[in-house]
C-alpha positions as a Markdown table, in Angstrom:
| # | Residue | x | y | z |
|---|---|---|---|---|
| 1 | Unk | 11.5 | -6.6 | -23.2 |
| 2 | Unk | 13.0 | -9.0 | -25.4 |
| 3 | Unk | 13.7 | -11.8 | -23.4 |
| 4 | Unk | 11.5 | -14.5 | -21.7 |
| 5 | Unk | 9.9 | -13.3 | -18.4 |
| 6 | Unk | 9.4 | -16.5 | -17.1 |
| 7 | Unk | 13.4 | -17.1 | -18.2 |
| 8 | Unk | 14.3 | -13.6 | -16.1 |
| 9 | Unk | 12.0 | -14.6 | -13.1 |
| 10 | Unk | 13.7 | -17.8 | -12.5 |
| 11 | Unk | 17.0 | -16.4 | -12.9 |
| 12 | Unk | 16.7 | -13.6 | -10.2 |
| 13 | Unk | 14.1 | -15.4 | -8.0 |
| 14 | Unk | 17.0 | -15.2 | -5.2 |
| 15 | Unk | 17.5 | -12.0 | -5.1 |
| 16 | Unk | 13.8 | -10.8 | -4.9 |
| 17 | Unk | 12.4 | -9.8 | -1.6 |
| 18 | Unk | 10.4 | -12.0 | 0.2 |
| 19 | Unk | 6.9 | -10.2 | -1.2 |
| 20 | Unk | 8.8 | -10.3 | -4.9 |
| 21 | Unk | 9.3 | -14.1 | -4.5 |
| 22 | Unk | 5.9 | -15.0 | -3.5 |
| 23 | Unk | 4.6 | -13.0 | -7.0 |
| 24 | Unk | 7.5 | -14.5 | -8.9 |
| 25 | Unk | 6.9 | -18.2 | -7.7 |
| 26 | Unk | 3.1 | -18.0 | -8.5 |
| 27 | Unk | 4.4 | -16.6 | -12.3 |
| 28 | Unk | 6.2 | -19.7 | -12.4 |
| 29 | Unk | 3.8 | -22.3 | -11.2 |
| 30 | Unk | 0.9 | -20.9 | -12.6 |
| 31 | Unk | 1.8 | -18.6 | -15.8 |
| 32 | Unk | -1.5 | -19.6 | -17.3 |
| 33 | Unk | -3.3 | -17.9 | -14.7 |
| 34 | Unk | -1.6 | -15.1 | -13.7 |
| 35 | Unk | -0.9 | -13.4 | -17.5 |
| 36 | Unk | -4.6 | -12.2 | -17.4 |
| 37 | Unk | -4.8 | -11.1 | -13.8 |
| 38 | Unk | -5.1 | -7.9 | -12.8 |
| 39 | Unk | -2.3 | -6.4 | -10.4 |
| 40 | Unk | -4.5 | -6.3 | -7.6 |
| 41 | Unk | -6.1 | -9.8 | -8.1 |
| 42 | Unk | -2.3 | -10.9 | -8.5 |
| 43 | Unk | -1.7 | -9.4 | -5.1 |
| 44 | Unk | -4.5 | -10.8 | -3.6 |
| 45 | Unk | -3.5 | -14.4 | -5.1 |
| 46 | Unk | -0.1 | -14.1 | -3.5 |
| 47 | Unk | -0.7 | -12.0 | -0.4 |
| 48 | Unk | 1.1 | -8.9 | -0.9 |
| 49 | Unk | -0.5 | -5.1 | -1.8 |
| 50 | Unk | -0.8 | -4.3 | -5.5 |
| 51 | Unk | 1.6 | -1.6 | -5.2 |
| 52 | Unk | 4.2 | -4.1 | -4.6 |
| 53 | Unk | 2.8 | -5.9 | -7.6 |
| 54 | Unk | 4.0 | -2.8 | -9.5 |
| 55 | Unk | 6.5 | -2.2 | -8.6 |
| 56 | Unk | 8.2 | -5.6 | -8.7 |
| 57 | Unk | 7.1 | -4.8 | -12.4 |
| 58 | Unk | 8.8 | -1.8 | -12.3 |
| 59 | Unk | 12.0 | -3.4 | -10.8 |
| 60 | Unk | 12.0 | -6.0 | -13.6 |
| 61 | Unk | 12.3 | -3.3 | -16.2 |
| 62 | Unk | 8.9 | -2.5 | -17.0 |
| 63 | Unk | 7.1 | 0.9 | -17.2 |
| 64 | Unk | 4.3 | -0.6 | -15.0 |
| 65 | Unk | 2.4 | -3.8 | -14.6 |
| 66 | Unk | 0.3 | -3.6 | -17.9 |
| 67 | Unk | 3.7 | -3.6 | -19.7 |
| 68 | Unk | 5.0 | -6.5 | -17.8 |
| 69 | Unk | 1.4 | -8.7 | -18.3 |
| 70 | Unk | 1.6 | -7.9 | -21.7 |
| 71 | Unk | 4.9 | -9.3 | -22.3 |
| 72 | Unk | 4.0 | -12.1 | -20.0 |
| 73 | Unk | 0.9 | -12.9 | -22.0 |
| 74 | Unk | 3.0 | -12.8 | -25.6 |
| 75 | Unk | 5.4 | -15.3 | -23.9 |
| 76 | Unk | 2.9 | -17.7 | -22.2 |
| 77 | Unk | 0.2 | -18.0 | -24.8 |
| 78 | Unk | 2.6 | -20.0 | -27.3 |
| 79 | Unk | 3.5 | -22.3 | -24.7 |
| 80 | Unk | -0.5 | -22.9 | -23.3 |
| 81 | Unk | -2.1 | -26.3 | -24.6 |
| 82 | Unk | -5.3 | -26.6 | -25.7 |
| 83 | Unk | -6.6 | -27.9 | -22.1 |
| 84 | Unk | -5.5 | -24.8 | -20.5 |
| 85 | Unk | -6.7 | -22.4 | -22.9 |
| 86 | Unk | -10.4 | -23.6 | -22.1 |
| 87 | Unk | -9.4 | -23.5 | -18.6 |
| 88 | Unk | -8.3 | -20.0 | -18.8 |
| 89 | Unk | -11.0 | -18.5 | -21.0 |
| 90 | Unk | -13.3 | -20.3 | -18.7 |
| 91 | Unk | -11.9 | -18.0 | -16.1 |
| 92 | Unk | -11.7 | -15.2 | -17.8 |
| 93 | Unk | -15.5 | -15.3 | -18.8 |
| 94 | Unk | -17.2 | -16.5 | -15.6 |
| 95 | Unk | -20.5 | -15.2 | -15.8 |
| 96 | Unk | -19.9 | -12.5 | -18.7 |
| 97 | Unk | -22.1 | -12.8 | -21.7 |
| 98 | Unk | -19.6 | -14.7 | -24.3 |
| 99 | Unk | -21.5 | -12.9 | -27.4 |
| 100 | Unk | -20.3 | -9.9 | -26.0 |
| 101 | Unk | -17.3 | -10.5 | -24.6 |
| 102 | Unk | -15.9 | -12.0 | -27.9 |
| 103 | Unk | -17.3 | -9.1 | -30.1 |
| 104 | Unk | -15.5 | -6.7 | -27.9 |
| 105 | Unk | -12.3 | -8.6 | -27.8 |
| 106 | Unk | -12.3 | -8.5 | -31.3 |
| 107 | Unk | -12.8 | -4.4 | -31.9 |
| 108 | Unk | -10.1 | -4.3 | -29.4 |
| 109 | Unk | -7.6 | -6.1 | -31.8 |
| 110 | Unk | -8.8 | -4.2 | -34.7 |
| 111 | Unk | -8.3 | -1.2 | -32.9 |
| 112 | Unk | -4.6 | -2.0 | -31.9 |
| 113 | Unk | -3.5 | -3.3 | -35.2 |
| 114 | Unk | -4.6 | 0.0 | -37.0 |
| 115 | Unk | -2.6 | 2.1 | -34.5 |
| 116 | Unk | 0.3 | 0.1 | -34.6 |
| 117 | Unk | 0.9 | -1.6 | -37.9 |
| 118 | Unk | 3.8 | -0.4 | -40.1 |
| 119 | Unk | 1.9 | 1.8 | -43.3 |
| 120 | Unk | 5.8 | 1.7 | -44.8 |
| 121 | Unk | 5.7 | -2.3 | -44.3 |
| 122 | Unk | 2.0 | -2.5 | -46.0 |
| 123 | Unk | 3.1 | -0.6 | -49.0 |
| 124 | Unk | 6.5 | -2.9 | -49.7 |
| 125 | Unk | 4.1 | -5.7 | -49.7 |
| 126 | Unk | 1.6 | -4.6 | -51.5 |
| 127 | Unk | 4.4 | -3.3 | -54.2 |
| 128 | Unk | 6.5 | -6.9 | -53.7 |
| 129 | Unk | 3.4 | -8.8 | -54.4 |
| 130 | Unk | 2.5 | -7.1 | -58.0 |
| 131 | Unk | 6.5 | -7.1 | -59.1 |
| 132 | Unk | 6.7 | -10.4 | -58.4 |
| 133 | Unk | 6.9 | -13.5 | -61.1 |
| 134 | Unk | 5.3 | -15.8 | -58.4 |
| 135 | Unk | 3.3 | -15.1 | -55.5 |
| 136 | Unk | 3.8 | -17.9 | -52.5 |
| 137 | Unk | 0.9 | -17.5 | -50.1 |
| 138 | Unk | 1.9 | -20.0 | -46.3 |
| 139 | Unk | -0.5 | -21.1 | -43.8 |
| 140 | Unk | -1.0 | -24.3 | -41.7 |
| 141 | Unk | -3.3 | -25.6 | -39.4 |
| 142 | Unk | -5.7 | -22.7 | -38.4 |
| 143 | Unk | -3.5 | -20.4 | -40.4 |
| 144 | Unk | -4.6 | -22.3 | -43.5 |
| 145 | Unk | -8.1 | -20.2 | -44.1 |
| 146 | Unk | -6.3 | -16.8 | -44.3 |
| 147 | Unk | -4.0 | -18.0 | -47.0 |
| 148 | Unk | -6.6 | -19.5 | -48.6 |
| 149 | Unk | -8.6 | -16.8 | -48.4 |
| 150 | Unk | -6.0 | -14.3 | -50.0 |
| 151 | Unk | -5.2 | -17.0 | -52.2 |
| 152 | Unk | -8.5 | -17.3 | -53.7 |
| 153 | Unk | -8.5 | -13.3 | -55.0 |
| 154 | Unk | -4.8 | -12.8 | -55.8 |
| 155 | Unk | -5.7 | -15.9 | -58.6 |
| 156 | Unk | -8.1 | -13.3 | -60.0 |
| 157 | Unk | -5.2 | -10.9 | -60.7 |
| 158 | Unk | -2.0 | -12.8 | -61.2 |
| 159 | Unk | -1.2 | -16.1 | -62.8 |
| 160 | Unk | 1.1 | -17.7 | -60.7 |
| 161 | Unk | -0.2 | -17.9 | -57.0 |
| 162 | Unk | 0.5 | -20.9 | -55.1 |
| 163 | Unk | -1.4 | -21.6 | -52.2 |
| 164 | Unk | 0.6 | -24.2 | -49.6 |
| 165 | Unk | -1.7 | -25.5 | -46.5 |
| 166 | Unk | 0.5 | -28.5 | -45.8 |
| 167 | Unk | 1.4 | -28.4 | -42.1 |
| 168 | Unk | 4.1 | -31.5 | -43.0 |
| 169 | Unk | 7.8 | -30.4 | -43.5 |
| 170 | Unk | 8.2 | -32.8 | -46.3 |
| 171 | Unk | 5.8 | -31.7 | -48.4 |
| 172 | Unk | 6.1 | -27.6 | -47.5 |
| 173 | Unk | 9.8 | -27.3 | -48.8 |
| 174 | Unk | 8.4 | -29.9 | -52.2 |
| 175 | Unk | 6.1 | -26.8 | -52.6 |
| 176 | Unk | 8.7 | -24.7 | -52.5 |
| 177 | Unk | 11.7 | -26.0 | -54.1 |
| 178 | Unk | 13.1 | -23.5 | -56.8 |
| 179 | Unk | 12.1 | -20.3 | -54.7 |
| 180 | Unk | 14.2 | -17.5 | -56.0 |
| 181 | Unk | 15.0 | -13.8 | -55.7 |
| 182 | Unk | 11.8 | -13.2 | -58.2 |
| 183 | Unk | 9.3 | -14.3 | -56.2 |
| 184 | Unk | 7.1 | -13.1 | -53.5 |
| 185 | Unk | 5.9 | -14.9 | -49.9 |
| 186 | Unk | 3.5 | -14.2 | -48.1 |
| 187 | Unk | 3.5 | -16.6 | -44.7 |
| 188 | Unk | 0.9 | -16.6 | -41.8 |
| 189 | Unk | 1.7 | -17.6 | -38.5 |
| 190 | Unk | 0.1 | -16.9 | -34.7 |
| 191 | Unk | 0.0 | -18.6 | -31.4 |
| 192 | Unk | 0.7 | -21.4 | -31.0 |
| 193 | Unk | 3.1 | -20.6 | -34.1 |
| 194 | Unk | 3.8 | -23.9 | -36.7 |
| 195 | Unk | 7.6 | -24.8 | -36.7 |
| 196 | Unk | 7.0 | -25.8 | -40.1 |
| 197 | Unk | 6.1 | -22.0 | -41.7 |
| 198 | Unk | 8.7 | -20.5 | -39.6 |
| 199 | Unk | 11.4 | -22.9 | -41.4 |
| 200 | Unk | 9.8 | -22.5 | -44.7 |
| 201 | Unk | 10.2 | -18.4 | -44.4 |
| 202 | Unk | 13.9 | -18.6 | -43.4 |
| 203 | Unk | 14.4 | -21.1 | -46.1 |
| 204 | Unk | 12.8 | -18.8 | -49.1 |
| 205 | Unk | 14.4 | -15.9 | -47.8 |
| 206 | Unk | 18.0 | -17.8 | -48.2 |
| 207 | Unk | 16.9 | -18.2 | -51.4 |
| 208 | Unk | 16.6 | -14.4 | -52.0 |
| 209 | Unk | 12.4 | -14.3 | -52.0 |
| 210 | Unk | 11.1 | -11.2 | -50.4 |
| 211 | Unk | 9.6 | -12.7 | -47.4 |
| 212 | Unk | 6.3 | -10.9 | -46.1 |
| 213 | Unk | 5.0 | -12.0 | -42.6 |
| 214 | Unk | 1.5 | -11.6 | -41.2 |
| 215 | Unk | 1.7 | -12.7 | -37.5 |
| 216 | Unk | 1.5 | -11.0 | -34.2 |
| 217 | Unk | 4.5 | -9.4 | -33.1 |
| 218 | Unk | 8.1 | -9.0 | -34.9 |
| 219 | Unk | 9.5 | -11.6 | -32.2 |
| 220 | Unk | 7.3 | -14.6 | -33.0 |
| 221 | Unk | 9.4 | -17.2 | -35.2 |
| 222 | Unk | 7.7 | -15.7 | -39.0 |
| 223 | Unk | 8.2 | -12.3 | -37.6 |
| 224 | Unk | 12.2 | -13.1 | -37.2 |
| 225 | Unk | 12.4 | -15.2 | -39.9 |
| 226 | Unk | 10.5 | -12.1 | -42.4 |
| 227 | Unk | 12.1 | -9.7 | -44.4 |
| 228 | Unk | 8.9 | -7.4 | -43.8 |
| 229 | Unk | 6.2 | -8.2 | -40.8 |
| 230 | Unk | 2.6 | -6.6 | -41.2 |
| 231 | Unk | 2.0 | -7.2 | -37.3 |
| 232 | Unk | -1.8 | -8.2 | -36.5 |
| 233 | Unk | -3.1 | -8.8 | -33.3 |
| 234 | Unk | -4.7 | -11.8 | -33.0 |
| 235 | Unk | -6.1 | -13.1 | -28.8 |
| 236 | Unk | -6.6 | -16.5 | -27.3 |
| 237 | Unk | -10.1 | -16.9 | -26.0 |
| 238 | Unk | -10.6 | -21.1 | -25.2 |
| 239 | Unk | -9.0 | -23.1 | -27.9 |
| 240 | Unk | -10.0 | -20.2 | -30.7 |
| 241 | Unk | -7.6 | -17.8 | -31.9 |
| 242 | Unk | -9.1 | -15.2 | -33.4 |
| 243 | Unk | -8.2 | -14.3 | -36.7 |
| 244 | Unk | -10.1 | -10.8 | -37.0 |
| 245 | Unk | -7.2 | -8.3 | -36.8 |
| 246 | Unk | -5.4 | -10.3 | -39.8 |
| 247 | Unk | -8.3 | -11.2 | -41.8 |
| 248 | Unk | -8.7 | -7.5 | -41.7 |
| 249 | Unk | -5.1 | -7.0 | -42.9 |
| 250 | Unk | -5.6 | -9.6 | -45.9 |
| 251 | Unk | -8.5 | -7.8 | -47.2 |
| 252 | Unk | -6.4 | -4.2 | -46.9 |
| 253 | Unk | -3.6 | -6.4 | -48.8 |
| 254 | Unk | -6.3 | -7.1 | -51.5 |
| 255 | Unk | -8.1 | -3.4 | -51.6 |
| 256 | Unk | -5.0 | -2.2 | -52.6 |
| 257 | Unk | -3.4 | -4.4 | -55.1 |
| 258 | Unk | -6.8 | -4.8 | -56.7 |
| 259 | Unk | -6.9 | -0.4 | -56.9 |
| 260 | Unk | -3.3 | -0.7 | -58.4 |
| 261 | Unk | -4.5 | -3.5 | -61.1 |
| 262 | Unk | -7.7 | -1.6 | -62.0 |
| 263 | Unk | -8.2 | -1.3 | -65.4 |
| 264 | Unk | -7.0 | -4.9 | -66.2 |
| 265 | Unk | -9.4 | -6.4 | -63.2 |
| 266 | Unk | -12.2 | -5.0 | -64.9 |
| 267 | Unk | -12.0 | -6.7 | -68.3 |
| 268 | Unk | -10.9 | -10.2 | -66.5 |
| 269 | Unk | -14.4 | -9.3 | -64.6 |
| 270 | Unk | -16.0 | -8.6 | -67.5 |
| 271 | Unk | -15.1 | -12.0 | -68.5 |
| 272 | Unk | -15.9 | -13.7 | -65.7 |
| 273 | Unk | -19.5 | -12.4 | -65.2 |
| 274 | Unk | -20.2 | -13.7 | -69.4 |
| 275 | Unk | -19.0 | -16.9 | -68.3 |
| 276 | Unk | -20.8 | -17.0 | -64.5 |
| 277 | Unk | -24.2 | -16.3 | -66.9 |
| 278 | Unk | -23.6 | -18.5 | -69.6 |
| 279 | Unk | -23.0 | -21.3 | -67.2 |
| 280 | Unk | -25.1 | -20.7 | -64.5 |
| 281 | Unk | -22.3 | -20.4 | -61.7 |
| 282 | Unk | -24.2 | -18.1 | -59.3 |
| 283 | Unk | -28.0 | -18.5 | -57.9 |
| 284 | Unk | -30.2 | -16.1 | -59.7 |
| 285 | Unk | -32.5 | -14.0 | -57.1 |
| 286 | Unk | -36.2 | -14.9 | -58.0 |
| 287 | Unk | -38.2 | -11.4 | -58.7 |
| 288 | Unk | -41.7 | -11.4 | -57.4 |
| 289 | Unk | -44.2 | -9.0 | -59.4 |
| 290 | Unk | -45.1 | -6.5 | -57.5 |
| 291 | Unk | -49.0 | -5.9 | -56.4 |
């Protein structure tokens, strides 16, 4: 469902039963709570059965109550602050081991991105990125380590990668002044998504650049403002948003540029590991004799 829940609920709150209004107040007051209750604990919360729970989901459009908390979650986490994040994950761990829980958070991502991204999406990327004349690589705030990250290995293979990490307006569209219809973007965004990259994407692609964008759903500001999206999921847990799913996708991104740029990778290597000896660069392993 493309439109905000919390938009529809306050819309129709009227005409909901008296069972659908209590649900659909305590969405409203306390969205940060009830995107990551169960349908039972929600019922529980409010005082009506969980099969009212779903079906008021049902009634709003939805195929069942997952689909609605889902789409309640993608809306709400965007508009969180950083104070109710911690208060949520805090309720969300309670006693659970946070190693653990974290760890299997993040499989869970990795597991959804690989059954939903688009392969077709991946491949115009990866193609867009080695036609282009200059590679733009966007990402702000905690964005900025995955663009720097990608970054750092596409400046092995190409020779004109700019890497932009300024969250400022001002100085985002003075690194990108001059975009055109031969160059590549590559812009990463995810909750809460900067302004700034979303702008910056629509700008370039005005400009005719091919935009790529790495964020979490098609509907976040990058993913409307992209020419292609290479969706990742990424989960709130406290004030961390965890960057597993697209960190994942980057180094896919690099595998297979790098296995399309083979044979002249291997001489710039070749290169590069002369100069790494002759000057030292890396920390040589001390060898112990053996007894």
């Amino acid at each position: 469902m493309r439109h905000d829940i919390l938009a529809i609920l306050q819309a129709n709150e009227r005409s909901f039963s008296k069972g659908q209004r209590r649900i659909a107040h305590y969405i409203l007051e306390s969205y940060d709570k009830a995107a990551f209750m169960t349908a039972a604990v929600l019922g529980k919360t409010v005082g009506v059965s969980e099969s009212t729970v779903v079906r008021f989901a049902m009634e709003l459009g939805y195929d069942g109550y997952p689909s609605m908390q889902k789409a309640l979650q993608e809306v709400v986490v965007n508009r969180l602050t950083s104070v109710q994040r911690i208060e949520v994950a805090n309720n969300r761990l309670c006693d659970r081991d946070v190693l653990t829980t974290v760890f299997q958070s993040d499989l869970e991502r990795l597991r959804r991105t690989a059954e939903t991204i688009d392969r077709s999406a991946f491949d115009v990327a990866v193609n867009t990125i080695l036609n282009a004349k200059r590679v733009f690589i966007i990402g702000v705030r905690s964005a900025a380590p995955l663009a720097g990250f990608l970054g750092y290995y596409l400046n092995y293979m190409f020779q004109n990668v700019h890497i932009i990490t300024a969250s400022g307006a001002g100085e985002m569209f003075e690194k990108i002044v001059g975009v055109n219809e031969r160059d590549a973007v590559v812009a990463f965004s995810f909750p809460r998504y900067s302004a700034t990259t979303a702008k910056a994407a629509r700008y370039c692609r005005s400009q005719g650049a091919t935009v790529v964008g790495i964020t979490d759903t098609q509907l976040s500001p990058l993913g409307e403002a992209s020419d292609y999206v290479l969706a990742a999921k990424s989960n709130m847990l406290s004030l961390v948003d965890s960057l597993v799913a697209p960190l994942s996708v980057v180094n896919a991104l690099i595998v297979a540029i790098a296995a399309k740029k083979e044979q002249e990778l291997s001489q710039t290597f070749q290169d590069l590991e002369r100069i790494w000896e002759e000057y030292n660069i890396y920390q040589k392993q001390a060898v112990s004799d053996e007894e």
